[in-house]
N, CA, C and O atoms as CSV, one atom per row, in Angstrom:
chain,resi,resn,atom,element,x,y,z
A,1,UNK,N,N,87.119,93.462,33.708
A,1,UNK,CA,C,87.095,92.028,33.493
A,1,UNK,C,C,86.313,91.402,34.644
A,1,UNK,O,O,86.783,91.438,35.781
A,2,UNK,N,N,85.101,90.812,34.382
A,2,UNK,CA,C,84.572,90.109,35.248
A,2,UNK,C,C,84.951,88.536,36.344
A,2,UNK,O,O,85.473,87.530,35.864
A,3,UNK,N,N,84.689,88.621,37.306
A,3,UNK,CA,C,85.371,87.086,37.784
A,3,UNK,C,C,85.053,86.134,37.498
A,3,UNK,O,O,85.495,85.201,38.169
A,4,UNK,N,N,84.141,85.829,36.386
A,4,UNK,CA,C,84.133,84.474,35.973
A,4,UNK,C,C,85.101,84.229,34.847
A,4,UNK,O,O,85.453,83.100,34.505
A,5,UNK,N,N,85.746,85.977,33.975
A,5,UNK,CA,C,86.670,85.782,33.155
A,5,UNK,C,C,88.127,85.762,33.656
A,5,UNK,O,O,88.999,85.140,33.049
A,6,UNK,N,N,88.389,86.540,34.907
A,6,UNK,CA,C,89.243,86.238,35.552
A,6,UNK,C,C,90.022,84.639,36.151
A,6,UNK,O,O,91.163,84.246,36.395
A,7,UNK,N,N,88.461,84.014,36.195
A,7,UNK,CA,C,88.945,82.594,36.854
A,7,UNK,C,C,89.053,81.962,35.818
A,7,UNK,O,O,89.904,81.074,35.879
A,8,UNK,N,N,88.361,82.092,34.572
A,8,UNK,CA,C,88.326,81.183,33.474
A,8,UNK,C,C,89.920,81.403,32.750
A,8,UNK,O,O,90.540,80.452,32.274
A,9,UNK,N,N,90.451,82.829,32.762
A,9,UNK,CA,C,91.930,82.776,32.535
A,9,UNK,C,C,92.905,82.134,33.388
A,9,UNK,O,O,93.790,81.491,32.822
A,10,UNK,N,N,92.900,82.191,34.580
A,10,UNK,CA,C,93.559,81.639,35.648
A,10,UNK,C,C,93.798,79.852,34.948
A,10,UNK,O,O,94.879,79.404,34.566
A,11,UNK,N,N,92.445,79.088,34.944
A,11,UNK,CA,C,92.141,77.783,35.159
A,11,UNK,C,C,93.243,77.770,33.675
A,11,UNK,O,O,94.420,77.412,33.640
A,12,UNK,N,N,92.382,78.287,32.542
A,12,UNK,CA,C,93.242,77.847,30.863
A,12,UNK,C,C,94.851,78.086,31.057
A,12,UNK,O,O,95.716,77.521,30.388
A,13,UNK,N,N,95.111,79.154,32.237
A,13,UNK,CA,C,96.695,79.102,31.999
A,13,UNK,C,C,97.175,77.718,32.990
A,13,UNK,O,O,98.260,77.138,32.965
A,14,UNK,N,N,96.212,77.480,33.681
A,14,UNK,CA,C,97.090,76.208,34.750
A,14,UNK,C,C,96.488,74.835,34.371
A,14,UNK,O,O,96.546,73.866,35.129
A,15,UNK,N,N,95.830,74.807,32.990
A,15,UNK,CA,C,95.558,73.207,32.482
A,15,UNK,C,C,96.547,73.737,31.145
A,15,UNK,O,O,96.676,72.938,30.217
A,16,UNK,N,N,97.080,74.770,31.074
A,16,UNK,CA,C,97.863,74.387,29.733
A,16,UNK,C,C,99.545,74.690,30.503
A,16,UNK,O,O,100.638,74.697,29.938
A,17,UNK,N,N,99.388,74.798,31.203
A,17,UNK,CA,C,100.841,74.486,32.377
A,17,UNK,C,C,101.563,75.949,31.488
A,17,UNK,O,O,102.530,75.821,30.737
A,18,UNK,N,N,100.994,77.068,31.710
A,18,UNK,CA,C,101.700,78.056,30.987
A,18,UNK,C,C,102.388,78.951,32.125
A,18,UNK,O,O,102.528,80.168,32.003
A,19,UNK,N,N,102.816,78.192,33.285
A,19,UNK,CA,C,103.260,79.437,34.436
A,19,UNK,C,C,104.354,80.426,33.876
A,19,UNK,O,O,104.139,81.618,34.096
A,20,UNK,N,N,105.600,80.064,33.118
A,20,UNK,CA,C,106.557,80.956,32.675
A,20,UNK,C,C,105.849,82.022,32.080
A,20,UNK,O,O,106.471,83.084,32.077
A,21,UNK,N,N,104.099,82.047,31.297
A,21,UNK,CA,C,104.065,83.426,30.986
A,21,UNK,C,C,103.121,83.977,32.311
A,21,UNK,O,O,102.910,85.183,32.179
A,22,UNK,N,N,102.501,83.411,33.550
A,22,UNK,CA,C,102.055,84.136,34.681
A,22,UNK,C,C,103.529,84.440,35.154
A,22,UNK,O,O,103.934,85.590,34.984
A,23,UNK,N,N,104.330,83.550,35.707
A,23,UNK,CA,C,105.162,83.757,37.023
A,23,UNK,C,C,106.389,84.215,36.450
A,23,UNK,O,O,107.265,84.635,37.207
A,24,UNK,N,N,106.554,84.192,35.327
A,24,UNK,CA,C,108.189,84.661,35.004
A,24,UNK,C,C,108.934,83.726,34.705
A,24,UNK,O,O,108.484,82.642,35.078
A,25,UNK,N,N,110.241,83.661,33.995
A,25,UNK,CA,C,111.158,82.651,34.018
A,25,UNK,C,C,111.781,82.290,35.373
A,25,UNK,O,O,111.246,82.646,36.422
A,26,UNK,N,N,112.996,81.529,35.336
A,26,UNK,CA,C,113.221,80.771,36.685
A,26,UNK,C,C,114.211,81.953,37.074
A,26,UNK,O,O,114.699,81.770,38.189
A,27,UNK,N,N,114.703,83.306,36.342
A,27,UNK,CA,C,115.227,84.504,36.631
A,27,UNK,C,C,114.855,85.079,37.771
A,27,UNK,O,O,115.739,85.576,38.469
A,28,UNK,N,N,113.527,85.132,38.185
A,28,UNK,CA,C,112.744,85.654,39.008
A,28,UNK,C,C,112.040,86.967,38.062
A,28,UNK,O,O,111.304,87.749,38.664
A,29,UNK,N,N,112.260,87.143,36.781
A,29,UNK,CA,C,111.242,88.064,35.435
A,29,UNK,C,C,109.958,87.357,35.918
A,29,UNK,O,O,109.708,86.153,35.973
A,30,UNK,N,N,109.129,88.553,36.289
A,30,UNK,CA,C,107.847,88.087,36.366
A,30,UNK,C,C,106.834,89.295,35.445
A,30,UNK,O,O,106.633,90.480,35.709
A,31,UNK,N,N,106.355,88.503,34.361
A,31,UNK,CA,C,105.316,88.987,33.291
A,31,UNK,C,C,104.326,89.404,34.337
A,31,UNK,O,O,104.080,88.803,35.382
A,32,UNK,N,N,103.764,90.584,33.880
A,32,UNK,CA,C,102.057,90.622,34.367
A,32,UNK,C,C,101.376,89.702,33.955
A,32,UNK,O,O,101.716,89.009,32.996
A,33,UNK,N,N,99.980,89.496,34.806
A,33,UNK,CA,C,99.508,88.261,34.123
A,33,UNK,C,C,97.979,89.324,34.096
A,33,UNK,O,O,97.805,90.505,34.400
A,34,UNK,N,N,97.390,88.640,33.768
A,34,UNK,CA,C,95.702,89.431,33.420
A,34,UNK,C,C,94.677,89.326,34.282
A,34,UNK,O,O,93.528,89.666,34.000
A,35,UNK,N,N,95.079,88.792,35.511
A,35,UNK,CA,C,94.720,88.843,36.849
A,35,UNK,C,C,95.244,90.031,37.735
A,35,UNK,O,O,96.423,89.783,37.987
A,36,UNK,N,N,94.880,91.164,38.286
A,36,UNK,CA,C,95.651,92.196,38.857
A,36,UNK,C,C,96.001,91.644,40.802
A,36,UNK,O,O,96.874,92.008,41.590
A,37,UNK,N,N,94.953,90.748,40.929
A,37,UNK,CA,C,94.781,90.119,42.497
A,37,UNK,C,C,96.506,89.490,41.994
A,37,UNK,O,O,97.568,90.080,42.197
A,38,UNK,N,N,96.343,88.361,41.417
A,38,UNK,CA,C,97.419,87.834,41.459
A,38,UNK,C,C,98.743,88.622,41.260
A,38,UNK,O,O,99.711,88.373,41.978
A,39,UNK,N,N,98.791,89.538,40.322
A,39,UNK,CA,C,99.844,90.143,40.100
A,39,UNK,C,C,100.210,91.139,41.444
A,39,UNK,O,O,101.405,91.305,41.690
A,40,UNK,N,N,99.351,91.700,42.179
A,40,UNK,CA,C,99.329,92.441,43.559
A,40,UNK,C,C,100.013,91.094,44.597
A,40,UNK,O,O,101.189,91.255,44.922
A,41,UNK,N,N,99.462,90.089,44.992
A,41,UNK,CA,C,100.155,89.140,45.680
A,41,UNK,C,C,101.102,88.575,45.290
A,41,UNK,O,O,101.414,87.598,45.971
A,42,UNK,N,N,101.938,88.866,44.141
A,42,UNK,CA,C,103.380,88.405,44.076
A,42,UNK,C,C,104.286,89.597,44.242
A,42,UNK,O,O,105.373,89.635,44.820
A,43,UNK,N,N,103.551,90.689,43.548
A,43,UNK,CA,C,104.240,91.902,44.003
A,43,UNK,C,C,104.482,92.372,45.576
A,43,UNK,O,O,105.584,92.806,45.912
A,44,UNK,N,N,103.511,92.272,46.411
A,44,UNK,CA,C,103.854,91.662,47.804
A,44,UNK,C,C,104.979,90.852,48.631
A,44,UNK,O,O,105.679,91.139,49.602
A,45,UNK,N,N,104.836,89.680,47.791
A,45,UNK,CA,C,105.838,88.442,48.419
A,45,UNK,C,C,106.630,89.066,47.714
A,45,UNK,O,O,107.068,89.739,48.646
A,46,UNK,N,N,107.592,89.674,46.253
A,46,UNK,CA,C,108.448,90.121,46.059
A,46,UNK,C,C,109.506,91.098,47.031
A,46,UNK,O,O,110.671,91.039,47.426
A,47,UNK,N,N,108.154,92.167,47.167
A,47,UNK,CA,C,108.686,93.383,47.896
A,47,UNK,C,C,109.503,92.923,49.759
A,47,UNK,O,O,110.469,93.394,50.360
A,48,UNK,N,N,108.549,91.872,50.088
A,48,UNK,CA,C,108.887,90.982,51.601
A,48,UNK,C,C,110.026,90.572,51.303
A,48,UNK,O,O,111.053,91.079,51.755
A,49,UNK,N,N,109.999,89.628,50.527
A,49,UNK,CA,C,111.475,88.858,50.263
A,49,UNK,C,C,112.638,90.044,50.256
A,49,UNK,O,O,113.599,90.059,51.025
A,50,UNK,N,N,112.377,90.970,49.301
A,50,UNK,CA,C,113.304,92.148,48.486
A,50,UNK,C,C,113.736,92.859,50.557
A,50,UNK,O,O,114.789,92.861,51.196
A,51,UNK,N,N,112.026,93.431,50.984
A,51,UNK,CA,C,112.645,94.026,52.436
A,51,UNK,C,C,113.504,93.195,53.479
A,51,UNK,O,O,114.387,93.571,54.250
A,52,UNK,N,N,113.009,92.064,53.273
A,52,UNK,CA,C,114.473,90.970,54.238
A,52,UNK,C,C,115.352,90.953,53.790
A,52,UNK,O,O,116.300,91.255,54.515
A,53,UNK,N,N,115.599,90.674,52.630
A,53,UNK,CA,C,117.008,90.979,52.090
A,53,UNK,C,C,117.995,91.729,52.792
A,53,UNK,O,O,118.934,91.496,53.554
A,54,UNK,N,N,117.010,93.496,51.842
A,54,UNK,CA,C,118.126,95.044,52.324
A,54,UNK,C,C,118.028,94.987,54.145
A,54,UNK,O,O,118.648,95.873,54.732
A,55,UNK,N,N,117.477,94.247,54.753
A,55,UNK,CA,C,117.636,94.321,55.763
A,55,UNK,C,C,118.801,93.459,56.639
A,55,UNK,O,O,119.244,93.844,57.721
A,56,UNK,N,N,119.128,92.448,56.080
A,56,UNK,CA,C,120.230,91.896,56.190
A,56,UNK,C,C,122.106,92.199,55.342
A,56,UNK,O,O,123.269,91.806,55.432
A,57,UNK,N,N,121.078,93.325,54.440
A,57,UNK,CA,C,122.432,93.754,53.758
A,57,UNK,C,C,124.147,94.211,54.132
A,57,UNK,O,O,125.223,94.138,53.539
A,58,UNK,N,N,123.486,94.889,55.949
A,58,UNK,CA,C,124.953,95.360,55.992
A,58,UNK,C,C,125.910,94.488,56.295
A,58,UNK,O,O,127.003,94.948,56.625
A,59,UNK,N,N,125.727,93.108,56.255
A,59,UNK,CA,C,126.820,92.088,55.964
A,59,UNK,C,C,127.412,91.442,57.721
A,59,UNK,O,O,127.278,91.956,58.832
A,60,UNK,N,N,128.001,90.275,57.335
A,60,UNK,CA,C,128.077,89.981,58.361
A,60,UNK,C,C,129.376,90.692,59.371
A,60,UNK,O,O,129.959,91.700,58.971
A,61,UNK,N,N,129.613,90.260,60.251
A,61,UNK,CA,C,130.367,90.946,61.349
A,61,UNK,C,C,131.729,90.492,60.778
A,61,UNK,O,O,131.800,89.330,60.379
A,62,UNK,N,N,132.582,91.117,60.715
A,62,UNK,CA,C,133.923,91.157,60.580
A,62,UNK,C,C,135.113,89.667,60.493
A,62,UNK,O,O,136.026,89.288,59.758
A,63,UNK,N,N,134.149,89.025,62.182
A,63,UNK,CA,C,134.952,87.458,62.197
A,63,UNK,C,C,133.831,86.536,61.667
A,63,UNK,O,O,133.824,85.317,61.838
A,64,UNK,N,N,132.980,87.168,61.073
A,64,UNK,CA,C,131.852,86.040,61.009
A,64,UNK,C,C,131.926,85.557,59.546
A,64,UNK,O,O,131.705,86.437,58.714
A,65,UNK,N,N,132.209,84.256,59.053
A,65,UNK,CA,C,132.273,84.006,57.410
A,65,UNK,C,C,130.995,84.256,57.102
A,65,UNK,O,O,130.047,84.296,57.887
A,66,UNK,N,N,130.982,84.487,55.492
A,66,UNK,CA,C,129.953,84.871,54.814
A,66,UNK,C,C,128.700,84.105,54.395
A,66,UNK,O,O,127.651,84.498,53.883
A,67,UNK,N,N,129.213,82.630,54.845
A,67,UNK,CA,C,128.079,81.860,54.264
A,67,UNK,C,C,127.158,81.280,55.334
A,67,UNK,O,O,126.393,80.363,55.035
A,68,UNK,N,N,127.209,81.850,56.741
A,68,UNK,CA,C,126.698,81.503,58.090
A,68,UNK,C,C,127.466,80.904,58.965
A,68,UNK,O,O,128.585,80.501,58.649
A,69,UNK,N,N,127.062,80.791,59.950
A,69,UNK,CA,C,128.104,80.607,61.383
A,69,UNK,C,C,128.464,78.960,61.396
A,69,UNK,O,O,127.705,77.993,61.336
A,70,UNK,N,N,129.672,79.021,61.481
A,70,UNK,CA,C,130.239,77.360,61.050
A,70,UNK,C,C,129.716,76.522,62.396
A,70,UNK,O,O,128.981,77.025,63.246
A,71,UNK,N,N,130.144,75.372,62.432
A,71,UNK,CA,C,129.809,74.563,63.330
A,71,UNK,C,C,131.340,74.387,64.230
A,71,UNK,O,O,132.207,75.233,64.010
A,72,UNK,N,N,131.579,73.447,65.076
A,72,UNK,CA,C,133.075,73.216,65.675
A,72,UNK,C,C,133.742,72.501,64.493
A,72,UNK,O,O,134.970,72.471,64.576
A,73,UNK,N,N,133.275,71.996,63.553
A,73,UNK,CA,C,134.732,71.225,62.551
A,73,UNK,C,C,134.694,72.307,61.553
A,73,UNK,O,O,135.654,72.182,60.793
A,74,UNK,N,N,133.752,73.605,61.178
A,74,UNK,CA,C,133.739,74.142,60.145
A,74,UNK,C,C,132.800,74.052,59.058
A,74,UNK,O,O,132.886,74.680,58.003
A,75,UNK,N,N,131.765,73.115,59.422
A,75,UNK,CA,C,131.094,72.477,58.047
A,75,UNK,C,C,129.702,72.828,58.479
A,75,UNK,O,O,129.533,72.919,59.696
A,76,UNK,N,N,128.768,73.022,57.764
A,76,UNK,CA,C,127.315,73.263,57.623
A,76,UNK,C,C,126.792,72.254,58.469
A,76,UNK,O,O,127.048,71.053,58.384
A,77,UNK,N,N,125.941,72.880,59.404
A,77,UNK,CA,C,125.247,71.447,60.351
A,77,UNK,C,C,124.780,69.809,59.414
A,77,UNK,O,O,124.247,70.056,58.333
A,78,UNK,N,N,124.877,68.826,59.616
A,78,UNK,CA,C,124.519,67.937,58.937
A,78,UNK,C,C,122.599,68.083,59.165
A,78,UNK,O,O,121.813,67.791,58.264
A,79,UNK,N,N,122.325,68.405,60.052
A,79,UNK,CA,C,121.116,68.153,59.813
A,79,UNK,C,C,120.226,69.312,59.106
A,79,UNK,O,O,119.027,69.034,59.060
A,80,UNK,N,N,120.642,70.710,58.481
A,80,UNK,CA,C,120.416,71.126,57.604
A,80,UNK,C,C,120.157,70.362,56.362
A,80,UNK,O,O,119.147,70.680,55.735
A,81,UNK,N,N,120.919,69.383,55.893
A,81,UNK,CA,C,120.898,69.177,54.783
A,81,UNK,C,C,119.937,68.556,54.349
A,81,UNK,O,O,119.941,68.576,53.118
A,82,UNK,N,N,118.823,67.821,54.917
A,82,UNK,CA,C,117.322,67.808,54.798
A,82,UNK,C,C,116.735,68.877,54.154
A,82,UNK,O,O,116.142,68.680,53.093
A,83,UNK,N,N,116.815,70.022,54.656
A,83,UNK,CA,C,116.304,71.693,54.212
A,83,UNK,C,C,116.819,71.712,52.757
A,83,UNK,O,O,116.207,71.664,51.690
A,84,UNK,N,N,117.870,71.781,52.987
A,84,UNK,CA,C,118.564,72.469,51.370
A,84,UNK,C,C,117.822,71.513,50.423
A,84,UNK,O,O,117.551,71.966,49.312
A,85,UNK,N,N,117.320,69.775,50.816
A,85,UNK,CA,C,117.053,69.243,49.519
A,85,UNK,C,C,115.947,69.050,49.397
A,85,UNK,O,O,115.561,68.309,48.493
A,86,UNK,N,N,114.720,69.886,50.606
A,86,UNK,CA,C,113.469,70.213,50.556
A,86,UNK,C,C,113.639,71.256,49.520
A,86,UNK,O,O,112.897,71.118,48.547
A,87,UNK,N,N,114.595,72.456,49.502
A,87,UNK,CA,C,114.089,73.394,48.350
A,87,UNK,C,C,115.012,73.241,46.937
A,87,UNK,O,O,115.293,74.018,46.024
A,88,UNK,N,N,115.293,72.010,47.202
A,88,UNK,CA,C,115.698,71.160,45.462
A,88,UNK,C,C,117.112,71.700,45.334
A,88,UNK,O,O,117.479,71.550,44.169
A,89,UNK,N,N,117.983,72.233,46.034
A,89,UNK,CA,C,119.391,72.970,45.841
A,89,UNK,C,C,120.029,72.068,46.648
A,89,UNK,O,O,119.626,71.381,47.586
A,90,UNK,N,N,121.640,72.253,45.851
A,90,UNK,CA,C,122.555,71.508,46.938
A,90,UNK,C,C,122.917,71.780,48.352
A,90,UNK,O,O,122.648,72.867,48.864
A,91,UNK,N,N,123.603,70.694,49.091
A,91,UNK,CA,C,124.146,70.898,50.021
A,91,UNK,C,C,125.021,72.124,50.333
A,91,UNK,O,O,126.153,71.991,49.869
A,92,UNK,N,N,124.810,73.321,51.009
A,92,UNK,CA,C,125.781,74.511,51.308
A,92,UNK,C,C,125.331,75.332,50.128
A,92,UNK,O,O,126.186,76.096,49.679
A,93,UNK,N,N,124.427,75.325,49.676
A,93,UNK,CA,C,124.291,76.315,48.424
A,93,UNK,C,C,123.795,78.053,48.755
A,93,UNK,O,O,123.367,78.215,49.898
A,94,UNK,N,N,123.813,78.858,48.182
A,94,UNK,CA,C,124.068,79.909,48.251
A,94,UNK,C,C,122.746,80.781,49.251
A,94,UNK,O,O,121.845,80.037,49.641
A,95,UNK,N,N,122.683,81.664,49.481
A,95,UNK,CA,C,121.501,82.281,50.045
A,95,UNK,C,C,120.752,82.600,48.992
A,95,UNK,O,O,119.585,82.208,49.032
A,96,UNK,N,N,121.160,83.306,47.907
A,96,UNK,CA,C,120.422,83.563,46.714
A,96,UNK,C,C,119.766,82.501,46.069
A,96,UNK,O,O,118.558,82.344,45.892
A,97,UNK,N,N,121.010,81.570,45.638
A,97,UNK,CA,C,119.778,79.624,45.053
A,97,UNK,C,C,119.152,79.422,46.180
A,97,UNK,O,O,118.379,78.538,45.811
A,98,UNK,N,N,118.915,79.595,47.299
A,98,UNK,CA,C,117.881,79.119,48.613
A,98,UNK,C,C,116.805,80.032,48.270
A,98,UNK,O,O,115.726,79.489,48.508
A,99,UNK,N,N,116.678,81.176,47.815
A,99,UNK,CA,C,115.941,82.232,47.983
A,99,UNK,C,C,115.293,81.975,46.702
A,99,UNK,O,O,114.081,82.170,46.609
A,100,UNK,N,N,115.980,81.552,45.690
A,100,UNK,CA,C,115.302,81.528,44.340
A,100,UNK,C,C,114.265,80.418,44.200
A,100,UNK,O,O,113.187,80.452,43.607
A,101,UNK,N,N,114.984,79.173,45.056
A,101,UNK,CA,C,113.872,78.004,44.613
A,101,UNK,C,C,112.861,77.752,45.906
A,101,UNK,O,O,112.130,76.805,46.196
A,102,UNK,N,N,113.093,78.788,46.436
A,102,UNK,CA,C,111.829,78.998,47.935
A,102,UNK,C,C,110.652,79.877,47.009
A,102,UNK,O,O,109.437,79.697,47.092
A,103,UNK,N,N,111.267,80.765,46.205
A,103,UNK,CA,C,110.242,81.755,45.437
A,103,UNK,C,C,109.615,80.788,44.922
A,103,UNK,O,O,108.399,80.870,45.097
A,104,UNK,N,N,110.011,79.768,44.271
A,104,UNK,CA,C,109.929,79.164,43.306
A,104,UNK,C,C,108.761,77.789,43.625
A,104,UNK,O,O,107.677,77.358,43.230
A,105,UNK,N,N,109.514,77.585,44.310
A,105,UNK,CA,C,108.444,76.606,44.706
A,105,UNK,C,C,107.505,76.701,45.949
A,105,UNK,O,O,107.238,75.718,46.641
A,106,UNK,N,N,107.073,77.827,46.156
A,106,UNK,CA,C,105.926,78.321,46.531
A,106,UNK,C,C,104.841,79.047,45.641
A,106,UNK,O,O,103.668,79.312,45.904
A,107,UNK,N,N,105.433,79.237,44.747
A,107,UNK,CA,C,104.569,79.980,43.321
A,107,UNK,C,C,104.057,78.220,42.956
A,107,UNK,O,O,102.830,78.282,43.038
A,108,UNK,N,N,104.350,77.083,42.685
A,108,UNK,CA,C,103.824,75.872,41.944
A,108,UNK,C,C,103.429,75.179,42.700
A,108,UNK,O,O,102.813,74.248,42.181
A,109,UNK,N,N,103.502,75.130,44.576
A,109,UNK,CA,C,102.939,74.629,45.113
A,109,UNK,C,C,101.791,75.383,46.226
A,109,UNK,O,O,101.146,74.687,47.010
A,110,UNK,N,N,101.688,76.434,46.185
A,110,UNK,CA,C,100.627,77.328,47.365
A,110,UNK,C,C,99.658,76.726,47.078
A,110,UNK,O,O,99.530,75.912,46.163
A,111,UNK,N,N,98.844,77.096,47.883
A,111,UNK,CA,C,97.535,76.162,48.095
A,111,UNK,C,C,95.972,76.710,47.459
A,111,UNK,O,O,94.974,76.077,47.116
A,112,UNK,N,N,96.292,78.211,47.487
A,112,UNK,CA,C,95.424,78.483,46.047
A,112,UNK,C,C,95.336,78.266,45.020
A,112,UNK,O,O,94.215,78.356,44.518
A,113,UNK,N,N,96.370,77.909,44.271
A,113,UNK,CA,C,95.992,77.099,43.127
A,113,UNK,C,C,95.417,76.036,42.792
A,113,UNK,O,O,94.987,75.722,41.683
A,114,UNK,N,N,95.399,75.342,43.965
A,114,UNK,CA,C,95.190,73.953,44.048
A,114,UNK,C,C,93.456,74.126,45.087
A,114,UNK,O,O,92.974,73.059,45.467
A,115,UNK,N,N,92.763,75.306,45.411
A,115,UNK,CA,C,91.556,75.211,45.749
A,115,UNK,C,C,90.575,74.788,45.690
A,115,UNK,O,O,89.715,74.866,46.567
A,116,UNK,N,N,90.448,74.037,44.242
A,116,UNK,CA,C,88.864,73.476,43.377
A,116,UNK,C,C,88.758,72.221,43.727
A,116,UNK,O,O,87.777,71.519,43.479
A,117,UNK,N,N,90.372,71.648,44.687
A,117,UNK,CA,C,90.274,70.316,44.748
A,117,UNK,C,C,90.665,70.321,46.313
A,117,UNK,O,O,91.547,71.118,46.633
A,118,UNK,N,N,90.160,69.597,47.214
A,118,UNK,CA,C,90.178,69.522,48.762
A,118,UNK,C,C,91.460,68.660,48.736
A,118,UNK,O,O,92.472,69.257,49.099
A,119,UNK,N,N,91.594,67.477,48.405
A,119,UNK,CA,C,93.058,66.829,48.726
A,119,UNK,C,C,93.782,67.443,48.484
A,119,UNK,O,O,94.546,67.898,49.336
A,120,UNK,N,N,93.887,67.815,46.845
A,120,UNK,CA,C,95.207,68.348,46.591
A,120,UNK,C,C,95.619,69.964,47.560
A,120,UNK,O,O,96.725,70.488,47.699
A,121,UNK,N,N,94.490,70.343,48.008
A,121,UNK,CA,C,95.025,72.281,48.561
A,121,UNK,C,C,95.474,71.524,49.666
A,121,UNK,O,O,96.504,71.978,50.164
A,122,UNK,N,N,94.726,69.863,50.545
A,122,UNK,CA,C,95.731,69.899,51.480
A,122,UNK,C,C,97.337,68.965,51.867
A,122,UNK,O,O,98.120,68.712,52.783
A,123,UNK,N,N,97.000,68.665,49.997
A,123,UNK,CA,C,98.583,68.400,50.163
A,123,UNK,C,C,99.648,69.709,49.909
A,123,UNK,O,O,100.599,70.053,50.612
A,124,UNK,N,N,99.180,70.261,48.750
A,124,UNK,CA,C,99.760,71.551,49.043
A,124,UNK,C,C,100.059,72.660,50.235
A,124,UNK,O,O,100.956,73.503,50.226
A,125,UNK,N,N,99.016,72.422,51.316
A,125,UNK,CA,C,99.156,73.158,52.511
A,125,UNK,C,C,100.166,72.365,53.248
A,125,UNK,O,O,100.724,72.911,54.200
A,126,UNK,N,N,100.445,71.262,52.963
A,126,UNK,CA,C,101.436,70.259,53.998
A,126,UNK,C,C,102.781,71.143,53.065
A,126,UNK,O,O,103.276,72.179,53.508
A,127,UNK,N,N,103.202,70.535,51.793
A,127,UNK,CA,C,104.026,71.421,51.035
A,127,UNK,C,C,104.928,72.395,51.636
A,127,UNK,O,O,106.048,72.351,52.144
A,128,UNK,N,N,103.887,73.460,51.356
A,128,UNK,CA,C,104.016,74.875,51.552
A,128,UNK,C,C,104.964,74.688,52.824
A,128,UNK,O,O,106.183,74.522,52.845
A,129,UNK,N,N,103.929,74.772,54.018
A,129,UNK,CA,C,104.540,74.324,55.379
A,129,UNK,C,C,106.140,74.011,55.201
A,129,UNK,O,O,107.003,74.887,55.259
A,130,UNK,N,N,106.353,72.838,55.010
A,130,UNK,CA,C,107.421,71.982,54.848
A,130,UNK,C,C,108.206,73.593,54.037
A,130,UNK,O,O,108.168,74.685,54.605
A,131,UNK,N,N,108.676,73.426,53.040
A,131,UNK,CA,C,109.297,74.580,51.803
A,131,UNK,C,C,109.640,75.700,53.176
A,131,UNK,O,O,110.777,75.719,53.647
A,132,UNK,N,N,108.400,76.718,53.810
A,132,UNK,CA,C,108.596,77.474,54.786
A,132,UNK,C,C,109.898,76.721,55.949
A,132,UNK,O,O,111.119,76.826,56.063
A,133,UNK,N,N,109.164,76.210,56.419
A,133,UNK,CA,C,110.101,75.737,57.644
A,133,UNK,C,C,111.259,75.166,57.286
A,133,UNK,O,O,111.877,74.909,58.320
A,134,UNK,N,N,112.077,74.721,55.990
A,134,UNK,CA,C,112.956,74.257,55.748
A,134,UNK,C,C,113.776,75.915,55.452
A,134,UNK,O,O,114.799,76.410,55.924
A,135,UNK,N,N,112.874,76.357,54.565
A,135,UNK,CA,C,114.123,77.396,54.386
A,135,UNK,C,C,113.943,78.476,55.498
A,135,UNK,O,O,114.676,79.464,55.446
A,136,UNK,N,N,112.888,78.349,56.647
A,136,UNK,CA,C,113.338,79.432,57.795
A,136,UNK,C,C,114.358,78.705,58.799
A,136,UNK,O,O,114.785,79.256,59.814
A,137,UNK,N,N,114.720,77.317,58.373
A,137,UNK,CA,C,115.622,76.919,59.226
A,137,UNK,C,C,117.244,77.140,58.611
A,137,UNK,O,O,118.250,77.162,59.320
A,138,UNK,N,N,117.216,77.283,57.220
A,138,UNK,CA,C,118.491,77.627,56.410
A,138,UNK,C,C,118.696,79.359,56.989
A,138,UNK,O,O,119.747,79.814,57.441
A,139,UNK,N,N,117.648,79.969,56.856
A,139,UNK,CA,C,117.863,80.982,57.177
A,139,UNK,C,C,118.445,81.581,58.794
A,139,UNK,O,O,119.230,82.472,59.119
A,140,UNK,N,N,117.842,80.860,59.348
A,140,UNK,CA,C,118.552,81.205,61.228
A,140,UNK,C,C,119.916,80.830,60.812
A,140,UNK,O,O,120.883,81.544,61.078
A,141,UNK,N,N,120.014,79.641,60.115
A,141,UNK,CA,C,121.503,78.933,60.883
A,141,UNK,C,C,122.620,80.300,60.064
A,141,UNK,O,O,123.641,80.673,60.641
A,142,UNK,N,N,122.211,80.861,58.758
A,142,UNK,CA,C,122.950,81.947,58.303
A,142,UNK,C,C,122.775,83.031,59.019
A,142,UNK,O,O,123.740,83.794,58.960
A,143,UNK,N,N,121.946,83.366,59.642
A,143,UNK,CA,C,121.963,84.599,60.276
A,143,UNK,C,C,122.493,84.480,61.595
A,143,UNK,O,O,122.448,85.556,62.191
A,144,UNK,N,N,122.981,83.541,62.254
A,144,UNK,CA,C,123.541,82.805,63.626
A,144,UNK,C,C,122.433,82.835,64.248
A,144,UNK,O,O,122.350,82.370,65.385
């Protein structure tokens, strides 16, 4: 498949807003798509996400609760809660819904998609940013 048919599939699936058959349902099922670049760079960010995970798997320490290290009254820092509603989930919500709508909304907002147009890749690069740093800040405060 040549790259002008490659890009010309790319563009028809993202003016007919068809991401559920590139990116998968909101399951994290991700279809092949007919791009192999693209399908290699999600398979990537999959496998990253998937290796942080098992790497945090053997669970937390014995006195440590499961949903990250409390504060002195017990409750999720208040100023987290900016983060959680950067990646569209509630307040105190799970590591997995944090993880799902970080996948998630870095697949509809990265900044390659948005390349053909200079504003929009650099509103998307502001985005992105933001999405990252919100959920690497959900992520410290769970990992203490």
């Amino acid at each position: 498949m040549g790259l002008m048919d490659r890009l010309g599939n790319v563009i028809k699936s993202y003016l007919n807003n068809d991401d559920e058959k590139i990116f998968g349902s909101a399951r994290g099922e991700r279809r092949p798509s007919h791009d192999p670049d693209l399908d290699a760079a999600f398979d990537e960010l999959n496998d990253f996400l998937n290796n942080d995970k098992a790497r945090d798997e053997p669970g937390p320490e014995p006195h440590a609760p499961p949903h990250g290290p409390e504060t002195s009254n017990g409750t999720i820092p208040e100023e987290l809660r900016q983060d959680f509603a950067e990646l569209g989930v509630a307040f105190g919500a799970s590591g997995t819904e944090c993880k799902d709508a970080y996948k998630k909304l870095l697949k509809i907002h990265h900044p390659d998609r948005h390349a053909g147009h200079e504003g929009n890749m650099k509103k998307a690069t502001e985005r992105t940013a933001r999405i990252n740093a919100a959920y690497d800040r959900i992520e410290k405060w769970r990992k203490g």
